[in-house]
C-alpha positions in Angstrom: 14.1 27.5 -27.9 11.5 24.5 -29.7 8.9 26.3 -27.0 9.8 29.6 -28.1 9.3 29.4 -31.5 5.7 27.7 -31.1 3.7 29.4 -28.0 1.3 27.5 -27.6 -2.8 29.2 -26.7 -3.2 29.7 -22.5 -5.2 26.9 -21.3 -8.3 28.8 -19.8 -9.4 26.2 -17.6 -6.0 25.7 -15.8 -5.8 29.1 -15.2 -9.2 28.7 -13.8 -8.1 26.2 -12.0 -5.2 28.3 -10.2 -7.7 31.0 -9.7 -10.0 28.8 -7.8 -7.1 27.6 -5.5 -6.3 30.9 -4.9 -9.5 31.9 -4.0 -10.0 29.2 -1.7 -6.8 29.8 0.0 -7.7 33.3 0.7 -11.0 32.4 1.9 -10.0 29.7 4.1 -6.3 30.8 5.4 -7.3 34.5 5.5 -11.0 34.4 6.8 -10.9 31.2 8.9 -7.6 31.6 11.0 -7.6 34.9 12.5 -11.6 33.4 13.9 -9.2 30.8 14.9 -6.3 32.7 16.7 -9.8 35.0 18.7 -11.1 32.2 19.2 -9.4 29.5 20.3 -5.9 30.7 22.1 -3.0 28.6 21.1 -4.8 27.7 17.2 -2.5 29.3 15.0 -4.1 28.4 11.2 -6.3 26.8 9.2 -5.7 25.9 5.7 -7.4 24.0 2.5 -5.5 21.0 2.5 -4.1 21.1 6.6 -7.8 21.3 7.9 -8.2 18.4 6.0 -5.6 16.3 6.8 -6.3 16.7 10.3 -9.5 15.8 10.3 -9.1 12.7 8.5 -6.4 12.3 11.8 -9.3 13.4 14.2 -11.8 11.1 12.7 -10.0 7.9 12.5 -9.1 8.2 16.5 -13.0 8.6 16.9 -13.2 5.8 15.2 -11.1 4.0 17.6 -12.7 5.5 20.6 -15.8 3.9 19.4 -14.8 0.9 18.7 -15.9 -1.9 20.5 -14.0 -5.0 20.0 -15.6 -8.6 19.0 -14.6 -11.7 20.2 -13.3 -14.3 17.4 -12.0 -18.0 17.3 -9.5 -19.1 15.1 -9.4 -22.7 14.8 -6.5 -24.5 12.4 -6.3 -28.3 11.8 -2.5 -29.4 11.1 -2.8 -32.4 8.7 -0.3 -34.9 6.9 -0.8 -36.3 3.2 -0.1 -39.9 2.7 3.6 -38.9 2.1 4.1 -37.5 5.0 4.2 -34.1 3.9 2.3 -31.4 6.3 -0.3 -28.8 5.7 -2.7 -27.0 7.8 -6.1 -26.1 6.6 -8.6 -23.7 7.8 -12.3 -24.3 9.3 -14.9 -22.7 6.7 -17.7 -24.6 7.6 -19.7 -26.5 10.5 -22.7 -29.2 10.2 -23.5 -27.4 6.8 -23.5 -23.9 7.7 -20.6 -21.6 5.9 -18.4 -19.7 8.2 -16.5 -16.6 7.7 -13.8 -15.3 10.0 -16.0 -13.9 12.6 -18.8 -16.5 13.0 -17.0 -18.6 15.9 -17.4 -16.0 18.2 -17.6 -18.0 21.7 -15.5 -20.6 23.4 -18.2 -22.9 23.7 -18.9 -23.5 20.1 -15.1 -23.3 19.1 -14.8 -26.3 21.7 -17.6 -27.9 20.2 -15.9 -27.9 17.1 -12.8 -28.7 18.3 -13.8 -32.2 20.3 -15.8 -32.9 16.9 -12.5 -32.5 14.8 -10.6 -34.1 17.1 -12.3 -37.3 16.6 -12.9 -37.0 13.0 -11.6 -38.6 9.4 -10.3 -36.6 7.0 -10.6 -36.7 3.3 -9.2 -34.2 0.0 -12.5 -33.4 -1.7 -11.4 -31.2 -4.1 -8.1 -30.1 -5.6 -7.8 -27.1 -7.9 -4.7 -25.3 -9.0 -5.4 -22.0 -11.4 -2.8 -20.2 -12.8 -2.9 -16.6 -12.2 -1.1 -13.5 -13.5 0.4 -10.7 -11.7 1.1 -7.7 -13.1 3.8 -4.8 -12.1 2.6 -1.3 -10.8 3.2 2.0 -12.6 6.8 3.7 -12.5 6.7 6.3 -8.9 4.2 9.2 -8.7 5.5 11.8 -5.8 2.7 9.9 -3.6 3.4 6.5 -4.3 7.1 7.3 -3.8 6.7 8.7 -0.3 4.2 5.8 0.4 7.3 3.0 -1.3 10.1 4.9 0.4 7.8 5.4 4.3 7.1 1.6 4.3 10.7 -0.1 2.9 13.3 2.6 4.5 11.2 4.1 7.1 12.0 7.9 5.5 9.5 10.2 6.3 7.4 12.1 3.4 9.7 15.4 3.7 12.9 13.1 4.1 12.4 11.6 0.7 11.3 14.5 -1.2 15.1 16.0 0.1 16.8 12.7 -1.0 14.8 12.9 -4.4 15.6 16.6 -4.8 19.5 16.3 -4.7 19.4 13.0 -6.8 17.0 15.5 -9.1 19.4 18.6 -9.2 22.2 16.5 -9.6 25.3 14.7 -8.4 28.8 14.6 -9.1 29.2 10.6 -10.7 33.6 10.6 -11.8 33.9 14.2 -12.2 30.6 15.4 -14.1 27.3 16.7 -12.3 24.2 14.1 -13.6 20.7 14.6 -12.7 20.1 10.9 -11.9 16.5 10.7 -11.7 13.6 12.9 -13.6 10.8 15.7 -11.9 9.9 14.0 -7.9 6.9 16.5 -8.1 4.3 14.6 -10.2 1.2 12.8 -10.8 1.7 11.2 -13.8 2.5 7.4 -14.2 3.9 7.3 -18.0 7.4 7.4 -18.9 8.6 9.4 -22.0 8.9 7.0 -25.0 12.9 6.9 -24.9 12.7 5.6 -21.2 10.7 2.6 -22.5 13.4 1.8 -24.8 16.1 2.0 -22.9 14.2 0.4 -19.9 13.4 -2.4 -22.6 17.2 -2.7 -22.9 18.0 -2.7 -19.9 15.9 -5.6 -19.1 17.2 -7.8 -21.8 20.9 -7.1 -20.8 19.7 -7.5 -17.1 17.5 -10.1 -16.6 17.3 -12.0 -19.6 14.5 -12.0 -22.9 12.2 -13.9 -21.0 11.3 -11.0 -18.5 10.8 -9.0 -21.6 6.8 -8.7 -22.5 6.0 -8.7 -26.5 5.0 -4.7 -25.9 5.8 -2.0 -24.0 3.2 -1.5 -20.9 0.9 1.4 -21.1 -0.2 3.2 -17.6 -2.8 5.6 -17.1 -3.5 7.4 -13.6 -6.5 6.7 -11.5 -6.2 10.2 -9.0 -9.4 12.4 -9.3 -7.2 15.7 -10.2 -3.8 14.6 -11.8 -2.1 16.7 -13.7 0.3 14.7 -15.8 2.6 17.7 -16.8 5.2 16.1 -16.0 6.3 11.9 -16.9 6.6 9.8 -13.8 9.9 9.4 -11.5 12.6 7.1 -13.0 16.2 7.0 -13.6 17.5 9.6 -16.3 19.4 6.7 -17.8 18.9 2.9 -16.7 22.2 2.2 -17.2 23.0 4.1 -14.4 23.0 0.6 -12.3 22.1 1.2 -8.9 24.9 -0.7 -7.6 27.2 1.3 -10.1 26.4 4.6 -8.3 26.4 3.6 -4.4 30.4 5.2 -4.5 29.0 7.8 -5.3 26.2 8.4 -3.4 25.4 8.5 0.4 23.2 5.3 2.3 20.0 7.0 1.6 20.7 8.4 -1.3 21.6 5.0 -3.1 18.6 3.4 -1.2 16.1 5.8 -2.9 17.8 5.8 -6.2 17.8 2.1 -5.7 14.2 2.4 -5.1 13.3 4.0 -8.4 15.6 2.0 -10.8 13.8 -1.0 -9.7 10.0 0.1 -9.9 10.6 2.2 -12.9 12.2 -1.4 -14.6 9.7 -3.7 -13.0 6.9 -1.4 -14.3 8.0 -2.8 -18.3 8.5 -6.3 -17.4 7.0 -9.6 -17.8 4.0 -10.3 -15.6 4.8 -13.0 -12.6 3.1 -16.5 -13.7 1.5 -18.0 -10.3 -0.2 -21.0 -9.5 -2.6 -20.7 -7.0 -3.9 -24.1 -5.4 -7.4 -24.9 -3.3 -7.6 -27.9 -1.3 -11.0 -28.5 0.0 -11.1 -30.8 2.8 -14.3 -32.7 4.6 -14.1 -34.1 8.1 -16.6 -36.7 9.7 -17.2 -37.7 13.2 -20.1 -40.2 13.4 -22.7 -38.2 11.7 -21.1 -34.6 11.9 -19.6 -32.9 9.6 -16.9 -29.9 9.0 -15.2 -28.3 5.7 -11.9 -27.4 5.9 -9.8 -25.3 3.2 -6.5 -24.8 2.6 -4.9 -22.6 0.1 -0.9 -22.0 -1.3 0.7 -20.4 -4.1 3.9 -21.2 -6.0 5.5 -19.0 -8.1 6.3 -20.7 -11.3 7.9 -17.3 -12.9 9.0 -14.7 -11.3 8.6 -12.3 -13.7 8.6 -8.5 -12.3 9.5 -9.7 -9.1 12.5 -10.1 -9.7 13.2 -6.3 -9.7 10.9 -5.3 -7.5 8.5 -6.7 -4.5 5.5 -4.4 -3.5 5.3 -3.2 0.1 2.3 -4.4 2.6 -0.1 -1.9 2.5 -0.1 -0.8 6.2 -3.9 0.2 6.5 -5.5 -2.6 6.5 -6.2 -4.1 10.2 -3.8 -6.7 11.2 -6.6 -9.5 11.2 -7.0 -9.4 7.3 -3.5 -8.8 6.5 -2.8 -12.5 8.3 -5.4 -13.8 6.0 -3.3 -13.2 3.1 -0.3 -14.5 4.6 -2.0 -17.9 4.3 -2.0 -17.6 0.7 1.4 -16.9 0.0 2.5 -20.7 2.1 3.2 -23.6 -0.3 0.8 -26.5 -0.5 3.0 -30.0 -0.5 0.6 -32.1 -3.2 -2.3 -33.2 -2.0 -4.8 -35.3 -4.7 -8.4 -35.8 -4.5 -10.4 -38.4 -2.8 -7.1 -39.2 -0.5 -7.6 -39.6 3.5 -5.5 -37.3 5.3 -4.2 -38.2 8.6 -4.7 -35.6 11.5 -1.2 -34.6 13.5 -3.3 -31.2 15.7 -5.5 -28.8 15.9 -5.1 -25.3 17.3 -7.8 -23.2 18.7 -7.1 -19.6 19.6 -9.3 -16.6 20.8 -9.1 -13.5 19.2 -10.4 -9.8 19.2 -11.0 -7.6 16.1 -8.5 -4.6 16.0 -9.7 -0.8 15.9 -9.1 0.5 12.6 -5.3 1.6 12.4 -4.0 5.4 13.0 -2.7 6.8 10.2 1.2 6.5 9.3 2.7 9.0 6.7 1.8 6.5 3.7 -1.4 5.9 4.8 -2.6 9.5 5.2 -0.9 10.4 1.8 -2.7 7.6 0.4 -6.1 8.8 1.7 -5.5 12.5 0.5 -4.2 11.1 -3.0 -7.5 9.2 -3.2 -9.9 11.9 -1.9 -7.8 14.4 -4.4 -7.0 16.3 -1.7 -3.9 18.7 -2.4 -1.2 18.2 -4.9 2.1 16.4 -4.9 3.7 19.1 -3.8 2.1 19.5 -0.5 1.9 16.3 1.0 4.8 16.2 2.4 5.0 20.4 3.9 1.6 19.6 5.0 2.2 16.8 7.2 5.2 18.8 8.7 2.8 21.5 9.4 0.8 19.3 11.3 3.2 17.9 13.4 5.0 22.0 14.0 1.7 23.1 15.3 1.4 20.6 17.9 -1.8 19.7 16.2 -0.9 16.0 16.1 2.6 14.2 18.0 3.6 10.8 16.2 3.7 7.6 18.3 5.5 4.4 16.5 5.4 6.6 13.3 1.8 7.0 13.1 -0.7 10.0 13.6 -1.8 10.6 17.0 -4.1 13.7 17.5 -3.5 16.2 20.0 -6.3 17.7 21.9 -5.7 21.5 20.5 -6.0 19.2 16.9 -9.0 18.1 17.8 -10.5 21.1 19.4 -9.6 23.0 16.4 -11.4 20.2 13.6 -14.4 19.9 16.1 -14.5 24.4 15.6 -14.3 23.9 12.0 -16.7 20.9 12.0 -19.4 22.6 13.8 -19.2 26.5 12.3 -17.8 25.6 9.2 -18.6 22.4 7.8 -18.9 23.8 4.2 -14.9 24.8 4.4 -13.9 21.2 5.5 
């Protein structure tokens, strides 16, 4: 009634907005697909965002058609501290010359370097330990809910946009019908102002003063074409606790709720406090010489964590994604100017992967970052996709199928100002 008694004046350039949309939806569905159904027999639609998302699918296998794959050594040196603790450390460079992952690219030299670092000394030539910060992510958008919920419970994007609707609508918790979470259709990453105070709350009461920063934490959204009607997903009330309302919910249903609780409560807490530690290590043999590195990190508080542990971004290729696995090991203590004593060293061969095929999360995230349709669609649009026979899944990610890639190839070549 509030909204009643003060209209407020039409905002022109969302209506504009709409109108646009509109007008591209006519132009593309109604003019492109019946050229599509005369044309190619068994094509049954094009659409603004579908043609899209297909041919971000379509591209990304000729990517991997293309892609010809290069030959990479991997060469670790296990080594033990005077203390006898272990570590292994990482070849970076070779009689002077830096090396990044791809430079030992033949068996030769990666044996050369091996017989030279198997008769070497060792010696810590630099220790450094910084302390970093790390800081918790937003509350849920719709797209960074289907990304959490696609890479931790393996729901696909219209499977979680059901689970959120009923917890949305509402479900009977002892006798009365609560909507447990807020709007799963959204773009914007700010929670209303009483959330943050009872989220505040609930973190003391939870988790202690300590994970509680000075001020509340202020999010704004990075997508191209948000439109922030609507505040981000999180529980109506945090003390609704998660494990309070499994009796009352089904598996997935508590596993989604779960899901939101915990990054709408991480999003206000205290950042995690890490120390991250570099040893640099030189190794001589007779008048050759080799850096080594090794890094580790130690969480000295865990701060947000606590609540809630990001997912591993699925698409990155494999090779970089081990990379950072290295960081996460401890280092035992290691101080400068020490000799180290060798205990092995482990060459491997290795090829650099293709690029990977999309999964669910992956696309969305691509579409969310080119501003490519709205929450809403994601998730009707990748079901489309799939109906059509335009694409089949294959180990959850996007495999086009050769009527999908006849039909972007049309488009591409007649029509490249639609798509």
């Amino acid at each position: 009634s509030k909204a009643m008694e003060a209209p407020r004046a039409i905002d022109q350039p969302l209506v504009d907005a709409y109108l646009a949309r509109r007008a591209l939806d006519y132009l593309v569905g109604f003019t492109l697909s019946p050229v599509l159904w005369r044309k190619l027999p068994g094509a049954r639609s094009a659409g603004r965002v579908q043609s899209v998302a297909l041919r971000l699918v379509c591209d990304r296998e000729s990517e991997i058609e293309r892609f010809k794959p290069e030959e990479y050594w991997k060469i670790l040196t296990r080594l033990e501290t005077p203390r006898a603790e272990s570590f292994t450390a990482r070849l970076t460079g070779f009689e002077g010359k830096k090396l990044d992952r791809l430079a030992v690219d033949n068996g030769e030299l990666a044996g050369r370097i091996r017989s030279m670092l198997e008769g070497a000394s060792f010696r810590a030539t630099g220790v450094e330990a910084k302390p970093t910060k790390r800081n918790p992510g937003p509350p849920f958008t719709t797209s960074t809910l289907q990304q959490a919920a696609s890479a931790k419970l393996g729901f696909s994007a219209s499977r979680t946009m059901q689970v959120a609707q009923r917890l949305y609508e509402g479900m009977d918790i002892g006798g009365e019908t609560v909507g447990l979470i807020t709007y799963m259709r959204t773009d914007g990453v700010q929670m209303a102002p009483e959330a943050v105070t009872a989220a505040r709350t609930a973190i003391s009461s939870t988790f202690g003063e300590r994970y509680l920063p000075e001020k509340p934490r202020y999010y704004s959204t990075k997508a191209k074409n948000a439109q922030e009607a609507h505040e981000a997903i999180r529980p109506t009330s945090f003390d609704r606790h998660p494990k309070e309302m499994e009796r009352f919910l089904d598996r997935d249903q508590a596993r989604l709720y779960e899901l939101v609780w915990k990054r709408a409560i991480a999003s206000q807490m205290a950042s995690a406090e890490i120390e991250r530690t570099t040893v640099d290590i030189l190794a001589e043999n007779g008048g050759s010489k080799a850096n080594l590195r090794a890094t580790g990190s130690v969480i000295r508080f865990d701060g947000f964590i606590g609540a809630y542990i990001d997912h591993r971004d699925d698409s990155r290729p494999a090779a970089e994604a081990q990379d950072d696995d290295d960081e996460s090991a401890r280092l035992p203590e290691v101080r400068e100017g020490e000799d180290l004593k060798r205990l092995g060293i482990d060459s491997s061969q290795h090829f650099t992967e293709p690029p990977p095929r999309y999964s669910e999360a992956s696309l969305i995230k691509k579409m969310e970052e080119l501003g490519i349709g709205r929450p809403s669609t994601y998730a009707s649009v990748l079901t489309v996709l799939r109906e059509r026979d335009y694409v089949r899944m294959d180990k959850n990610r996007f495999i086009p199928e050769d009527k999908g890639r006849v039909v972007t190839a049309f488009l591409e070549n007649f029509f490249s100002r639609y798509v």
